[in-house]
Backbone as CSV, one residue per row, in Angstrom:
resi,resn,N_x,N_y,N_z,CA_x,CA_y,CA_z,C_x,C_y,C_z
1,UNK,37.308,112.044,71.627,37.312,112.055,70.152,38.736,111.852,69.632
2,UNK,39.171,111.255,68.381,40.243,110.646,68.092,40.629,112.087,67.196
3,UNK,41.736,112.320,67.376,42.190,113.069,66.325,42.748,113.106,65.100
4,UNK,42.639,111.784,64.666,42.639,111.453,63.118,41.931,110.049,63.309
5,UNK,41.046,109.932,62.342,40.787,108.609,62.133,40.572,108.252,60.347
6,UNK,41.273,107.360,60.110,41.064,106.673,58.986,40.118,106.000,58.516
7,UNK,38.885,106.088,57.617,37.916,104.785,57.801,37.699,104.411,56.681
8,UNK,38.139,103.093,56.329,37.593,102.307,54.985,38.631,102.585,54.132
9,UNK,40.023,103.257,54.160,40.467,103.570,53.234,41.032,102.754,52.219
10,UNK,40.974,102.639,50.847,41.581,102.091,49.732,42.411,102.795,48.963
11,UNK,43.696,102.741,48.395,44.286,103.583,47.635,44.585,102.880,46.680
12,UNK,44.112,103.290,45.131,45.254,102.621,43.931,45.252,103.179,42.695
13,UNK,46.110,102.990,42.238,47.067,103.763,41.141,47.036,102.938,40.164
14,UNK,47.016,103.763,38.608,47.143,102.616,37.782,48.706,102.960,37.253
15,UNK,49.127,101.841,37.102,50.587,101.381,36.566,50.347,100.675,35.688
16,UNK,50.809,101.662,34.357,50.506,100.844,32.517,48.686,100.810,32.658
17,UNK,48.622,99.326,32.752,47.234,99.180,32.311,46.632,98.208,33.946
18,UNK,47.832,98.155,34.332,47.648,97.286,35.637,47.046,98.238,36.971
19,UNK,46.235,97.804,37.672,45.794,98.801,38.982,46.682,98.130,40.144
20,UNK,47.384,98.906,40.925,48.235,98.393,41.864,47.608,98.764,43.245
21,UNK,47.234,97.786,44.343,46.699,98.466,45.598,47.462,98.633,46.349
22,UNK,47.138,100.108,46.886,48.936,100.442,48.078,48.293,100.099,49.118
23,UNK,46.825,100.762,49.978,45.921,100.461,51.025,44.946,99.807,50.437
24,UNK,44.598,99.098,51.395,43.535,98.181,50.915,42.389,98.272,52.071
25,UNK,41.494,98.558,52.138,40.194,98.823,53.265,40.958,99.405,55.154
26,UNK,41.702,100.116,54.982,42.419,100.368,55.980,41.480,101.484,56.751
27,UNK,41.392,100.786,58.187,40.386,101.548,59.378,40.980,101.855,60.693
28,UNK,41.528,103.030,61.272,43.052,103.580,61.428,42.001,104.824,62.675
29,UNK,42.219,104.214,63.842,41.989,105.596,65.096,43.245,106.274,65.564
30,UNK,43.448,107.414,65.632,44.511,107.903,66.208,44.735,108.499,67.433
31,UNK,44.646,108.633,68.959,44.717,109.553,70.028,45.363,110.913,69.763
32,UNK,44.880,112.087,70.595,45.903,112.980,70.494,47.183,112.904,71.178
33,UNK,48.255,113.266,71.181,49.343,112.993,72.101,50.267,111.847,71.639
34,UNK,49.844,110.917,70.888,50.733,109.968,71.312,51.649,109.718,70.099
35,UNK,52.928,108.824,70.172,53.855,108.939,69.659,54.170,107.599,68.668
36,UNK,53.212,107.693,67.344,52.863,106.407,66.945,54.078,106.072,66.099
37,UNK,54.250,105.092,65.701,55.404,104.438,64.749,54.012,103.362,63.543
38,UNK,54.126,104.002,62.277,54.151,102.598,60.832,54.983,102.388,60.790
39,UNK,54.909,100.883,60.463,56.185,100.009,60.313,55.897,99.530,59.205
40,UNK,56.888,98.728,58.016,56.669,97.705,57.380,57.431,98.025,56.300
41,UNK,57.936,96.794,55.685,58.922,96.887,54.366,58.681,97.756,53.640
42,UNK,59.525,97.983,52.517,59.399,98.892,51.284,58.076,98.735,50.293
43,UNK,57.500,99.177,50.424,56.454,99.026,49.182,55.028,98.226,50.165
44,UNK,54.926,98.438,51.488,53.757,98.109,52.327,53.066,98.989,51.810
45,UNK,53.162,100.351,52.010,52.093,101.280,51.529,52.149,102.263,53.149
46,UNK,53.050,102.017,53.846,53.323,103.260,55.255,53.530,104.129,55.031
47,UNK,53.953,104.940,53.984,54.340,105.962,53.214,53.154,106.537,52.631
48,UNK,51.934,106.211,51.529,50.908,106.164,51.447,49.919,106.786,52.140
49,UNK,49.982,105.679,53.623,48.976,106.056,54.708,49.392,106.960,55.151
50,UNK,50.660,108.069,55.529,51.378,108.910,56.390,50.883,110.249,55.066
51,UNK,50.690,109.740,53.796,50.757,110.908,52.802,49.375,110.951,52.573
52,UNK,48.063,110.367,53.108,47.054,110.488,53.463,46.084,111.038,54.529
53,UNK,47.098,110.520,55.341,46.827,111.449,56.709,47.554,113.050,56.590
54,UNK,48.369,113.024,56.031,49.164,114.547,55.900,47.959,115.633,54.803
55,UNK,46.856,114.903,54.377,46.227,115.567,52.932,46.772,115.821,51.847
56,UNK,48.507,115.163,51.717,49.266,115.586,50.243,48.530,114.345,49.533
57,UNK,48.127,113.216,49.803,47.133,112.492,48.776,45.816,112.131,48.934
58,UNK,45.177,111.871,48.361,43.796,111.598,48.563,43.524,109.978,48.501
59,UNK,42.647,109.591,49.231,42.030,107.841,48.963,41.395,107.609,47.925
60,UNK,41.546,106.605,47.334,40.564,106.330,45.765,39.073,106.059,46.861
61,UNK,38.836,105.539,48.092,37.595,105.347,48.635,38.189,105.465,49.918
62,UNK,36.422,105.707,50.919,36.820,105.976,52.491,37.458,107.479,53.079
63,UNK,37.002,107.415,54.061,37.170,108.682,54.589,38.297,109.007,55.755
64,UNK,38.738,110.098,55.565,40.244,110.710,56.668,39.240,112.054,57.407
65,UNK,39.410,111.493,58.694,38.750,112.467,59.322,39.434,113.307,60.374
66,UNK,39.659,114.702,60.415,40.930,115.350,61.535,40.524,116.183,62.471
67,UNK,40.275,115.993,63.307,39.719,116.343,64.701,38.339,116.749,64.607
68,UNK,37.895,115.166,64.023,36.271,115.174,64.043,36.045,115.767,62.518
69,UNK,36.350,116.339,61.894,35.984,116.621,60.353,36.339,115.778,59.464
70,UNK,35.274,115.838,58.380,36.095,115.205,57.534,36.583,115.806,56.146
71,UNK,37.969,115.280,55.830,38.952,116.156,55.098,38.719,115.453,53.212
72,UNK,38.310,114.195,53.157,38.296,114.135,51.837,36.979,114.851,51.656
73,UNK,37.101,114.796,50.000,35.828,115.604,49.364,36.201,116.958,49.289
74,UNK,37.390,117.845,50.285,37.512,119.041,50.500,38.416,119.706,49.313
75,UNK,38.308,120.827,48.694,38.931,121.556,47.334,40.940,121.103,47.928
76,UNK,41.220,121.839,46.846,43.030,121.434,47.174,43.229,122.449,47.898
77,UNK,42.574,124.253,47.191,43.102,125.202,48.223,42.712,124.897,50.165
78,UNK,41.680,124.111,50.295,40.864,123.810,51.833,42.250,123.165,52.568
79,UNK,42.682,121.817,51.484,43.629,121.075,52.235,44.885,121.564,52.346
80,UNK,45.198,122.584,51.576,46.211,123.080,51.585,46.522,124.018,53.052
81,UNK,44.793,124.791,53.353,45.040,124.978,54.184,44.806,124.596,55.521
82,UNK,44.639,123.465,55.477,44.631,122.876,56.665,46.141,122.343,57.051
83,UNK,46.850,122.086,55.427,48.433,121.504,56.328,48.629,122.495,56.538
84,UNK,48.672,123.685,56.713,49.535,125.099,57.191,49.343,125.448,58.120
85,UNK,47.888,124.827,58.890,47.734,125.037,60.297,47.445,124.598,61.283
86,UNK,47.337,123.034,60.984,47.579,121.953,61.607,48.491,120.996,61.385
87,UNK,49.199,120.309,60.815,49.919,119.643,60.287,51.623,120.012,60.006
88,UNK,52.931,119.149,60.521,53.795,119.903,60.370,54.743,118.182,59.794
89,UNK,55.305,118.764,58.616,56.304,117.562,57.930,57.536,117.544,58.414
90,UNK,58.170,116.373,58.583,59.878,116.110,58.532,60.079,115.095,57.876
91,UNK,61.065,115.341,56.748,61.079,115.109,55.472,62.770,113.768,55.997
92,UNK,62.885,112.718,54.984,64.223,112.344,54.992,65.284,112.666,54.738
93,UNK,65.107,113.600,53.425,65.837,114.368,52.799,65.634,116.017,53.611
94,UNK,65.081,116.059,54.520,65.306,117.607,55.463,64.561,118.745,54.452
95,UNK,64.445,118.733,53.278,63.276,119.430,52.149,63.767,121.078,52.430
96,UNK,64.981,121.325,52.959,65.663,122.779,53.363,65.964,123.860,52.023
97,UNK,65.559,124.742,52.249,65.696,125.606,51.004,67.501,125.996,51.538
98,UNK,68.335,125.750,50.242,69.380,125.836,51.022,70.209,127.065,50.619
99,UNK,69.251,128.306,50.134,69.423,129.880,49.759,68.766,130.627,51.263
100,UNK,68.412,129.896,52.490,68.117,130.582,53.120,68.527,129.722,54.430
101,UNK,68.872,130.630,55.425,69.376,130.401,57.149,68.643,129.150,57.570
102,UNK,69.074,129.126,58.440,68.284,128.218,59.203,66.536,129.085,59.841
103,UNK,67.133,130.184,60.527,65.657,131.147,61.067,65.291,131.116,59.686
104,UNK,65.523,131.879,57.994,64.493,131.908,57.205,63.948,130.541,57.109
105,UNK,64.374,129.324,56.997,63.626,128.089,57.094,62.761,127.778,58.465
106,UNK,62.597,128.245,58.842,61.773,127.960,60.274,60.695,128.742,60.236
107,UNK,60.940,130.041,59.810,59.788,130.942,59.493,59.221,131.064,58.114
108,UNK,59.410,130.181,57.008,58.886,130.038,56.061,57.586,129.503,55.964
109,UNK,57.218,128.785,56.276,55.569,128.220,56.947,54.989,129.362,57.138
110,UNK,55.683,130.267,58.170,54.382,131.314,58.918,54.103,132.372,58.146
111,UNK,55.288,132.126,56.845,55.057,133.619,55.897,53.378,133.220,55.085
112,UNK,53.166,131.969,55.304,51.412,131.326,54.450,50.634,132.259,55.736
113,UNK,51.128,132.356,57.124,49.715,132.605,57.120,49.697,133.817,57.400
114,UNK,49.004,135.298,56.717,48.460,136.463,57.168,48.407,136.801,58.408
115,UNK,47.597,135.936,59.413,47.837,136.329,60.681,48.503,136.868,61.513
116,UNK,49.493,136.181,61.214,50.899,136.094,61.916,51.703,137.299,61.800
117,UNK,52.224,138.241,62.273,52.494,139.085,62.416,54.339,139.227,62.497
118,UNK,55.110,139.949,62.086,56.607,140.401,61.767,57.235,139.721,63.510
119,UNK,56.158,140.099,64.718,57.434,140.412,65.971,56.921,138.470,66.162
120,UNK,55.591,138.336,66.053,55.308,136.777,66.317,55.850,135.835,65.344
121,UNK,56.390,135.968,64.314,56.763,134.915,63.849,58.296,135.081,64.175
122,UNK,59.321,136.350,64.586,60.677,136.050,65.293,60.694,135.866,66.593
123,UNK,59.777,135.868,67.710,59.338,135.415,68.467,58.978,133.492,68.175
124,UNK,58.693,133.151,67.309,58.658,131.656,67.209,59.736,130.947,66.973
125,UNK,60.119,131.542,65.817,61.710,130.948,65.987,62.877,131.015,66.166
126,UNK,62.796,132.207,67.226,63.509,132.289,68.403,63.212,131.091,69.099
127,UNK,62.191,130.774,69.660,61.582,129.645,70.541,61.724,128.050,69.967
128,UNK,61.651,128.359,69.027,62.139,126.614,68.380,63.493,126.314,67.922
129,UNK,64.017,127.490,67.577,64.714,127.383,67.648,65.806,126.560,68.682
130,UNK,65.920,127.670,69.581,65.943,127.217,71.381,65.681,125.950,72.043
131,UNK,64.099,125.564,71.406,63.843,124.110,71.866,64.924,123.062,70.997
132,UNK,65.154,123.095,69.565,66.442,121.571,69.170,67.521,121.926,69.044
133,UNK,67.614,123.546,70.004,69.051,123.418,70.486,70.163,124.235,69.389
134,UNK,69.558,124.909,68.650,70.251,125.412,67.425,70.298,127.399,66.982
135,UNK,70.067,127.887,68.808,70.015,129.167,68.718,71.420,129.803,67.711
136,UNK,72.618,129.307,68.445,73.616,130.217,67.572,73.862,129.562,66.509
137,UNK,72.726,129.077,66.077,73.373,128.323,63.758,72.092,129.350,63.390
138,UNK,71.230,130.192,63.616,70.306,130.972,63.176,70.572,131.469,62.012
139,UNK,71.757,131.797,61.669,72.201,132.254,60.453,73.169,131.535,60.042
140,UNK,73.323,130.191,59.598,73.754,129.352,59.082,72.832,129.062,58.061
141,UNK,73.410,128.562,56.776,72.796,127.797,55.985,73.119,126.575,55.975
142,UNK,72.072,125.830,54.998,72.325,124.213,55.258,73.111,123.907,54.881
143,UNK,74.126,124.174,54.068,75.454,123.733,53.868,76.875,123.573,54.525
144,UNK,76.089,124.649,55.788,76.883,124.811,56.621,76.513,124.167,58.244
145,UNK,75.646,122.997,57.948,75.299,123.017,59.120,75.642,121.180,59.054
146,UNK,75.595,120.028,60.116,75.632,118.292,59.645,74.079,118.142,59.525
147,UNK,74.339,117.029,58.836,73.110,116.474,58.958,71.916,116.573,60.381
148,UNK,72.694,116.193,61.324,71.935,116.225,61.987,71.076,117.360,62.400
149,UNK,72.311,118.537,62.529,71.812,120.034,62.536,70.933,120.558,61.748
150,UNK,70.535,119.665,60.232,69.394,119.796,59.387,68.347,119.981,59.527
151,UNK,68.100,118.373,60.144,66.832,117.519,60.541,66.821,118.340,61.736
152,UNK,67.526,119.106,62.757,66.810,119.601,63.760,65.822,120.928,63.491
153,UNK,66.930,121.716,62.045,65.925,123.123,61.665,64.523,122.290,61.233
154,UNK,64.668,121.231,60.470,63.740,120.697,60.254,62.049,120.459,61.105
155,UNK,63.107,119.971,61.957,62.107,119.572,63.342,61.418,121.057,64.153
156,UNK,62.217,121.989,64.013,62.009,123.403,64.351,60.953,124.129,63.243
157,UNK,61.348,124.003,61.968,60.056,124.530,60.815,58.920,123.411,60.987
158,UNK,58.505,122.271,61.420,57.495,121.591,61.657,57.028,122.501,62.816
159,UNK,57.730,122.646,63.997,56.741,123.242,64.987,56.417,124.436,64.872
160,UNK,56.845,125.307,63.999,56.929,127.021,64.355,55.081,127.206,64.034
161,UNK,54.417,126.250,63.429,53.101,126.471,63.010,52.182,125.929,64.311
162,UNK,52.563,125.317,65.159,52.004,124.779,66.733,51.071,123.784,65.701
163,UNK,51.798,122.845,65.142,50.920,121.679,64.853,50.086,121.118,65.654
164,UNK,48.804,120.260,65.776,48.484,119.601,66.251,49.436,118.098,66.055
165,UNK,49.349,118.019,65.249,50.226,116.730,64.450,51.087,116.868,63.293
166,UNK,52.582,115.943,64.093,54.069,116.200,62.939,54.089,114.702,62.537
167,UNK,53.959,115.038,61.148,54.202,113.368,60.109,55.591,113.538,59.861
168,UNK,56.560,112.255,60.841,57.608,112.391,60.037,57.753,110.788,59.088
169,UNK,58.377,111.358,57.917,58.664,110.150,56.989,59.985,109.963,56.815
170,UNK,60.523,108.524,57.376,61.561,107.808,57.641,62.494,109.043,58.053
171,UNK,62.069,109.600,59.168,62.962,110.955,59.535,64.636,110.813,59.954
172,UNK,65.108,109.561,60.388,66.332,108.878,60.679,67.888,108.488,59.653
173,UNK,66.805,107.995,58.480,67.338,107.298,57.446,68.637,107.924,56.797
174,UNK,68.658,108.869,56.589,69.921,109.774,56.566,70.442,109.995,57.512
175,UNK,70.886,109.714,58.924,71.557,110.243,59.851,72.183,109.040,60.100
176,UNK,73.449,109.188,60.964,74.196,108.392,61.314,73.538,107.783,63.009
177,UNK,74.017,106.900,63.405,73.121,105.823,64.151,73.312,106.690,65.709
178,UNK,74.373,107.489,65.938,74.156,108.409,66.762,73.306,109.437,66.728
179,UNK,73.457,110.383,65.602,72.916,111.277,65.145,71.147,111.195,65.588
180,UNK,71.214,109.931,64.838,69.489,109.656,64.975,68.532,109.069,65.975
181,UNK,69.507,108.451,67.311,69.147,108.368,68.394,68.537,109.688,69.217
182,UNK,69.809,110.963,68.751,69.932,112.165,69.354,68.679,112.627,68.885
183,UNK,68.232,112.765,67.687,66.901,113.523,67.008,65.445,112.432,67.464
184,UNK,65.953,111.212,67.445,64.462,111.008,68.414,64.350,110.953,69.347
185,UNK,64.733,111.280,70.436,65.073,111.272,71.803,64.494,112.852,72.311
186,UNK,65.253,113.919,70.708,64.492,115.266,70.822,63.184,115.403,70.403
187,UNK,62.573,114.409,69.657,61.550,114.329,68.964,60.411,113.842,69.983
188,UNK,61.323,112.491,70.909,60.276,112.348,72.449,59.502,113.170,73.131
189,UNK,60.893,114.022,73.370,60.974,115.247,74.517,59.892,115.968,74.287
190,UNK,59.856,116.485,72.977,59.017,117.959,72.434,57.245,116.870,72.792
191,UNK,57.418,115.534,72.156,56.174,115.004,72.292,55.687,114.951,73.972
192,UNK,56.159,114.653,74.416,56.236,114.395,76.538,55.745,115.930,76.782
193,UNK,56.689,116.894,76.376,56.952,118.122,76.833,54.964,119.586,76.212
194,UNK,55.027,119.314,74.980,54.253,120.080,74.311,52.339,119.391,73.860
195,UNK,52.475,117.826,73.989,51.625,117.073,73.833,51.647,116.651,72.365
196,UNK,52.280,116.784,71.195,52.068,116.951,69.873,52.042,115.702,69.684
197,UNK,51.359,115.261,68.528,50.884,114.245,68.162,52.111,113.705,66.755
198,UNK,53.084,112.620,67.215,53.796,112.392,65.991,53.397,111.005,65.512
199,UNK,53.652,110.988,64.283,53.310,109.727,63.652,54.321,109.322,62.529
200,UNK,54.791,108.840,62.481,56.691,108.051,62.026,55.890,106.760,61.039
201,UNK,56.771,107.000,59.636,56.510,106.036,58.962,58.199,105.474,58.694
202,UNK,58.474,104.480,58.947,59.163,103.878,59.490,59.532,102.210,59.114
203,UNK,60.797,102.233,58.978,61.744,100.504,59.045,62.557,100.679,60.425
204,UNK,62.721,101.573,60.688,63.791,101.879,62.010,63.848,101.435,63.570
205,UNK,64.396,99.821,63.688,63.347,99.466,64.953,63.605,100.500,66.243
206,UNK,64.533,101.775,66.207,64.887,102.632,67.238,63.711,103.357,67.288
207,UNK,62.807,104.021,66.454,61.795,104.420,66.311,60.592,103.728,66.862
208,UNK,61.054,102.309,66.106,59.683,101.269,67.259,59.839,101.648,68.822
209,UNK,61.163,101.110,68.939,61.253,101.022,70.356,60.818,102.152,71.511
210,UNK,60.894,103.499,70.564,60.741,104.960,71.614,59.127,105.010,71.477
211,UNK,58.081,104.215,70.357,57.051,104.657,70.384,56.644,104.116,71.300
212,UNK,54.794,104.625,71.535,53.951,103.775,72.628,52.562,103.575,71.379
213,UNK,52.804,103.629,70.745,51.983,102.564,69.258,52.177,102.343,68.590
214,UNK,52.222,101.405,67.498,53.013,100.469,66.798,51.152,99.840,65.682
215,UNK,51.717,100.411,64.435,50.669,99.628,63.792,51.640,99.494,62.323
216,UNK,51.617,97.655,62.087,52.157,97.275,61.138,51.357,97.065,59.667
217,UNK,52.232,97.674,58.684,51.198,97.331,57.398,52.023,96.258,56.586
218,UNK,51.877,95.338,56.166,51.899,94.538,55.156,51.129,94.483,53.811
219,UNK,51.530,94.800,52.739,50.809,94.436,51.469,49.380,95.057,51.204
220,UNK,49.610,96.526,52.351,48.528,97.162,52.183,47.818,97.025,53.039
221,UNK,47.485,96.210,53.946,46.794,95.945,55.043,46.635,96.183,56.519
222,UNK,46.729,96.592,57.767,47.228,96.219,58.959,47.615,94.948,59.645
223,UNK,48.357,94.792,59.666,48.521,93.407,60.366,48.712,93.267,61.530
224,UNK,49.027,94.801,62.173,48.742,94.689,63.863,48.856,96.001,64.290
225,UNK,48.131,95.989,65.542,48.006,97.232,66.548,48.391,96.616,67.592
226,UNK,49.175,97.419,68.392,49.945,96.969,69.761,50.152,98.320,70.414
227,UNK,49.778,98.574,71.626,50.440,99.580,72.532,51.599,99.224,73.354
228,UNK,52.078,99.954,73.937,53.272,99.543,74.295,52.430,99.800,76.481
229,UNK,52.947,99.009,76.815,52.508,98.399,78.586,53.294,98.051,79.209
230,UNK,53.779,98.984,80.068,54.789,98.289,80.920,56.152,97.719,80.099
231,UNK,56.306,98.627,79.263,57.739,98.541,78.543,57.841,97.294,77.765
232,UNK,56.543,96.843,77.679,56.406,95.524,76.478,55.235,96.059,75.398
233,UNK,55.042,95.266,74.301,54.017,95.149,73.278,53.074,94.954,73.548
234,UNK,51.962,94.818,73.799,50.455,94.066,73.680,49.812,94.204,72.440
235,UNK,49.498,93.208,71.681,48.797,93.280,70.739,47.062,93.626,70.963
236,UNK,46.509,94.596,70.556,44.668,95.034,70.955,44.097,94.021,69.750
237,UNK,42.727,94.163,69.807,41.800,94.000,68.784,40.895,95.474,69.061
238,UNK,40.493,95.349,67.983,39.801,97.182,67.716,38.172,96.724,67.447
239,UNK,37.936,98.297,67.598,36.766,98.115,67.076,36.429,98.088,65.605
240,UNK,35.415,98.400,64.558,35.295,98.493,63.345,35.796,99.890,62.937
241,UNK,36.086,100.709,63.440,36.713,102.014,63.238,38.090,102.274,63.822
242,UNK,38.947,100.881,63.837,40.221,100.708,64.257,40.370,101.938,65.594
243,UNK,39.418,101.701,66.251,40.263,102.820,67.997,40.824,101.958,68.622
244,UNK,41.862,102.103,69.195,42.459,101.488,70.264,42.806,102.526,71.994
245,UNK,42.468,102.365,73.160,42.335,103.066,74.244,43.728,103.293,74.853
246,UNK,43.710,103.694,75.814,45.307,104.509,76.102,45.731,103.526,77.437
247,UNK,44.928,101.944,77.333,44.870,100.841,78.270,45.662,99.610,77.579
248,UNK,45.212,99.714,76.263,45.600,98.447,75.616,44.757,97.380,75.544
249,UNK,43.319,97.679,75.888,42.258,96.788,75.932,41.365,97.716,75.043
250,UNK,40.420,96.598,74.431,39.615,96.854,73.377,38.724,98.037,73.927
251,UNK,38.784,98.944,72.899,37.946,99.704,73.134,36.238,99.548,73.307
252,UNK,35.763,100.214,74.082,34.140,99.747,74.353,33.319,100.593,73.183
């Protein structure tokens, strides 16, 4: 079973009196695990599809379905809580409350959920902490920390909730060309290492290059699915519910 699938989706907005289409009939399978990259100019609509799949927007038609359910039709409080316990963001701008540490930003997520308990949520980010490498900035604030050191609390408050799946949007774009090698390389790791499912909306061909799927939008559309084989591209053809297999051949 795919753990997100997109089907039929259309999105559009009216601007003045004009209707503008961002997606246009877009039919989108996702695997668990794998480390997808959208690609495509400014104003494709990759941004859109990444803020569709996240539940912060809804489709004007067609259905978003997340590990076998389906999520449109559902109230705002439902989706709300579904990003809090599946779903984990990394923002371009790092979205850091910058009145609080780095640990209060990491454990801000877990204060949504009740469950979670005083010793388990410093127990988490202790641990994610640890994983991007940023135990002794715990009590740093973001002003006091580089960019890069941002995007890593960043990358640390996405996991402290054990996402199934982290949407990052143009997560690079602010960092310097070192910097942002270093954060996807950590962003690999955690994916290789934990199984998490990332999905990168994306101009950044460094981002292409580390993924192992690649689906391009143009003008609202897909214009290609490719897995990555043997350290090259292959372009698939899909089925009518856009799946693609973990082979690179059409799904049966």
């Amino acid at each position: 079973m795919s753990l997100v699938r997109v089907q039929g989706v259309t999105k559009e907005y009216l601007l003045g009196e004009q209707v503008v289409v961002a997606l246009d009939d877009i039919t989108l399978s996702i695997e668990e695990g794998v480390f997808m990259a959208i690609a495509g100019p400014s104003g494709s609509g990759k941004t859109t599809l990444l803020n569709i799949i996240g539940c912060i927007d809804l489709p004007t038609r067609g259905q978003v379905y997340i590990d076998g359910r389906e999520v449109t039709g559902r109230s705002a409080d439902d989706l709300a809580d579904l990003r809090a316990r599946t779903i984990g963001f990394i923002f371009q701008t790092f979205n850091l409350f910058p009145v609080l540490t780095a640990a209060e930003n990491v454990e801000y997520p877990l204060l949504q959920l009740p469950e979670i308990g005083r010793e388990e949520r410093r127990r988490r980010v202790k641990k994610f902490l640890r994983v991007v490498g940023l135990e002794k900035q715990a009590d740093h604030r973001p002003n006091q920390l580089s960019g890069g050191q941002r995007q890593r609390v960043a990358i640390a408050r996405a996991l402290a909730i054990n996402p199934r799946i982290v949407l990052a949007d143009e997560p690079t774009a602010n960092l310097d060309s070192r910097t942002g090698s270093d954060i996807l390389a950590l962003m690999k790791q955690i994916n290789r290492e934990y199984g998490t499912t990332f999905i990168f909306s994306t101009h950044d061909r460094r981002v292409m290059a580390m993924a192992d799927r690649l689906v391009r939008i143009e003008d609202g559309h897909v214009s290609m699915l490719a897995v990555r084989a043997n350290d090259q591209w292959k372009s698939v053809r899909t089925r009518a519910d856009g799946r693609i297999n973990n082979t690179g051949k059409e799904a049966a």
